[in-house]
N, C-alpha and C positions, 0 to 999 in steps of 0.2 A: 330356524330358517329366517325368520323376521331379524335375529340380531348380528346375522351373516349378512343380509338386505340394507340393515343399515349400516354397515360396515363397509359397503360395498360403495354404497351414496357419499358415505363421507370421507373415501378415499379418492372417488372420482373428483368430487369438490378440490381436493388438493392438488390432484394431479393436472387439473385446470389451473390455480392457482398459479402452481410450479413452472406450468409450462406459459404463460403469462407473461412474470418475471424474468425466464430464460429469455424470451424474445425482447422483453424490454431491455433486457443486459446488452444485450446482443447490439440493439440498437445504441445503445450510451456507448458499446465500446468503439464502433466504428466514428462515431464522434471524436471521441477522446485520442483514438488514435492517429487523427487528421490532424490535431492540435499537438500532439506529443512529436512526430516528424517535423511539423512546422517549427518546434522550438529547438529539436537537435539541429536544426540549417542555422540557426543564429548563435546557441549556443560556444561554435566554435569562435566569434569573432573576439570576443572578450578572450577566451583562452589565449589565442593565437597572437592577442597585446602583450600578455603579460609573459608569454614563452618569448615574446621578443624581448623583450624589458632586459629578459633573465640572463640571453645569448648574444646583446649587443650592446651590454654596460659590463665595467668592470666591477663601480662601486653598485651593489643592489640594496637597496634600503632591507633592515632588517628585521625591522618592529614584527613582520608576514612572516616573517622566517622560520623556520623549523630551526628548533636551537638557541633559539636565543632568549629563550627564556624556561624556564622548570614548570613539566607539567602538573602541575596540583589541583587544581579544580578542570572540570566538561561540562561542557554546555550540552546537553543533545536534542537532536531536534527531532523528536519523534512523526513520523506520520501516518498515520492508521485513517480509518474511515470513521463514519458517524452510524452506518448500522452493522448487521450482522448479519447474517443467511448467505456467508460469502468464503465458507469451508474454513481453512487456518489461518488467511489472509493476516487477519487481525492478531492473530496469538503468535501468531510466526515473529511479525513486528517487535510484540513486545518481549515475544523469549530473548530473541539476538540484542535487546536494547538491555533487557538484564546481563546478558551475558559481555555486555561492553563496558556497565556499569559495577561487575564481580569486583576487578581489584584497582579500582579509585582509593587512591590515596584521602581524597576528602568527597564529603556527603555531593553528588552531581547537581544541577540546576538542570532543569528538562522545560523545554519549550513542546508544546503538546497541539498537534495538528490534526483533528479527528475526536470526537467525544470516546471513542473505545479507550484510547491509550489516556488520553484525560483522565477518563474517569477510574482506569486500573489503579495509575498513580497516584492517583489524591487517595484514593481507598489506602496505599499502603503509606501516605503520608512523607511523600517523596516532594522536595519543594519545586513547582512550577511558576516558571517565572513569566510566563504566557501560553493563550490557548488562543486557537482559531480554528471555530468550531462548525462555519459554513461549508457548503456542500464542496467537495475540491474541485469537482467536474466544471465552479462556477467562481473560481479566483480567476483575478485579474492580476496584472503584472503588478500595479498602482499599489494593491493590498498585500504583496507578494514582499515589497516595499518596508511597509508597517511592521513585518514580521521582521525580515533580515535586518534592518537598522540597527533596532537595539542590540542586537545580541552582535553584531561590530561593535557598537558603543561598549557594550560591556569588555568585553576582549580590550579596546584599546586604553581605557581605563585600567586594568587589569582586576577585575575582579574575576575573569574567568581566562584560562590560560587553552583551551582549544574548543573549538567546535567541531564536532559529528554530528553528521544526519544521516537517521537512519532511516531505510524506508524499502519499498518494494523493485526490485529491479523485473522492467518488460523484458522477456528473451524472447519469448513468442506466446503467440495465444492460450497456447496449451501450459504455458512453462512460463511461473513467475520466480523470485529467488529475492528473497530480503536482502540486501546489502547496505554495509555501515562505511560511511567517506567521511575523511577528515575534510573541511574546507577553512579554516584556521588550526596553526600556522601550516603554510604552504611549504613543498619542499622543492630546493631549488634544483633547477633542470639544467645546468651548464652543457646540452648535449651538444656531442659534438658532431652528431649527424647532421643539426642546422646549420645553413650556411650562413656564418655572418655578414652584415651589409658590407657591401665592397668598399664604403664610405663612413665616417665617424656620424651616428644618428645623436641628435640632439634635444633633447627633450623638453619641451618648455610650460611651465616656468620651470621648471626642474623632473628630473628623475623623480625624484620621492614622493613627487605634487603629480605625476602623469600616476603613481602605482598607487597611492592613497585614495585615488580617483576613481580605478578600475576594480580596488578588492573588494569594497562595498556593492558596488554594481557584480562581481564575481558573485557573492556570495548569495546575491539578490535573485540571480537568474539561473544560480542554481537553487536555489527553493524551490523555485517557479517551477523549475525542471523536472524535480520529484515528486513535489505537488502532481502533477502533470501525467506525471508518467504511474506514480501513485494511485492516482484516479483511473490509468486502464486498466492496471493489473487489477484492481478492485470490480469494475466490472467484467473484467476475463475470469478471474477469480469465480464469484456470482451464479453468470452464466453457466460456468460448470458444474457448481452446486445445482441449482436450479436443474440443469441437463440430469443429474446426476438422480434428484430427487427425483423430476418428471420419471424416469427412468425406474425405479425403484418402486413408486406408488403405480404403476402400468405391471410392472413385475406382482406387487402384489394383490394386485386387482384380477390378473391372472389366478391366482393360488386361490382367493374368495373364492371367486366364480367357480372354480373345479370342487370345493369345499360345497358350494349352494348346491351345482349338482348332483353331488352326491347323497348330499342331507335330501331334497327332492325325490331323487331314486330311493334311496331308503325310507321316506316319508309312502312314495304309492305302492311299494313294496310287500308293505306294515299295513297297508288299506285293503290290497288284494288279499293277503295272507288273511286279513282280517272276516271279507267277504267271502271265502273260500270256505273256512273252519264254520262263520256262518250259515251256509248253504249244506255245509257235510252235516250239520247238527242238525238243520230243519229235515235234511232226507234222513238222516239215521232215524 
């Protein structure tokens, strides 16, 4: 009974814990998700330049281009969290980054966003070419910056011929889903559902100098974007775990308790029976 008792205590312990963290999730993720709608209302304006760029020139610079150059080396830009208590969040991440990484022609270069996926990587001795290890709930666009530059620099130099980011996609609270985007080289969208300007658009100083301008800044704010949206699923993610344990340690705090009293019942049972055989011996 005593080690049913303490069994008992130190599952209630958790289930306080658990259910703590649920609520703390809970509250991060109605944050993060005020911040993530605020960046999809911006994120379309940058797109919506460079669909123009695409549908109202003839000549389109190509350096961006899909095609114009041989895929041999990836960049990926992994984004995972810095802890764990957050169900498959984090393994989910890095399965589908191996699985984009299976049939590379040459060894990838990984940019690593979150100490989880960092640290997987380096263990198996995968080269990384940067990390940025702060909390994501607490990047700024500034530092979002710092990350995306180099890896344009690398691409236009050509030591690296595409970049993917891989990372968590929001669907809803309930429902996160990893998904992997190219955002170098870009494929061009000559659609012809847009209407062209009724007018010859002129770009200044030039075409090539308005698009060299914008893919940096593209590529910037989509970081920002997954970072972002990264950091809900991470806390939607959590909280469910957290629900999930609360949930479980309540469930077997249940099972204890019906275990204590039976051990109880069996314990006065074993006393009476005891008292009873005593009493029939002193009358016999």
């Amino acid at each position: 009974m005593q080690d049913i008792k303490r069994r008992i205590r130190s599952v209630t312990s958790i289930e306080h814990i658990t259910n703590a963290m649920k609520l703390v999730s809970a509250s991060k993720l109605r944050r993060a998700k005020n911040v993530f709608e605020k960046t999809q209302e911006y994120l379309h304006y940058v797109t919506d330049s460079i669909d123009e760029i695409f549908n109202n020139v003839d000549e389109i610079p190509d350096r961006y281009l899909a095609g114009s150059r041989e895929i041999r080396r990836t960049c990926y830009v992994v984004i995972t969290s810095n802890r764990g208590l957050a169900g498959s969040f984090n393994a989910s991440v890095i399965k589908e980054t191996e699985r984009e990484m299976a049939d590379d022609p040459e060894k990838p270069l990984l940019v690593c966003i979150g100490s989880k996926g960092r640290d997987y990587f380096a263990k198996r001795e995968h080269e990384i070419f940067s990390e940025y290890l702060s909390p994501p709930e607490n990047v700024s666009f500034v530092e979002t910056g710092e990350i995306s530059k180099p890896i344009v620099a690398l691409y236009n130099r050509g030591e690296i011929d595409e970049v993917v980011l891989v990372y968590t996609n929001f669907i809803s609270t309930l429902e996160q889903r990893v998904k992997a985007v190219r955002l170098l080289p870009f494929e061009a969208k000559n659609d012809p559902e847009i209407i062209r300007a009724g007018r010859e658009v002129e770009y200044e100083p030039s075409t090539e100098a308005v698009f060299n301008y914008l893919v940096p800044k593209y590529a910037e704010i989509m970081v920002y974007r997954a970072i972002v949206e990264s950091a809900t699923c991470e806390h939607a993610a959590r909280r469910i775990a957290m629900e999930n344990a609360t949930d479980n340690a309540r469930d077997m705090m249940g099972s204890l308790q019906l275990y204590y009293n039976r051990a109880r019942q069996a314990a006065i049972t074993s006393e009476i029976t005891e008292i009873v055989s005593g009493a029939d011996a002193i009358n016999g």
